[in-house]
C-alpha angles and dihedrals in degrees: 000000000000130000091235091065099060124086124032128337114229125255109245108248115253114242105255119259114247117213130342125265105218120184125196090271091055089046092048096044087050086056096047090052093047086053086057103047098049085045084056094046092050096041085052092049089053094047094058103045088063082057132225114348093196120044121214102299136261110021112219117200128227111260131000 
């Protein structure tokens, strides 16, 4: 019995896919999500040229 025999044994490699067969749900969902995204990013522009909403934090006043 040889030591190269013992543990386990490795998984054969998949051949890998070629190409991806999209269908028109898979094209419609892409776009959707595309939509999204770019709403998000625009929504996200206009929020930071108002400026901050919150300022930093708890406010402490002079003497007590």
């Amino acid at each position: 019995m040889s030591g190269r025999e013992g543990g386990k044994k490795k998984p054969l490699k998949q051949p890998k896919k070629t190409g991806k067969d999209l269908d028109e749900e898979d094209v419609a969902h892409k776009q959707k999500m595309k939509e999204q995204q770019k709403a998000l990013a625009d929504a996200k522009a206009k929020a930071s040229q108002k400026g901050p909403l919150a300022s930093g934090g708890i406010k402490k006043s002079g003497k007590k």
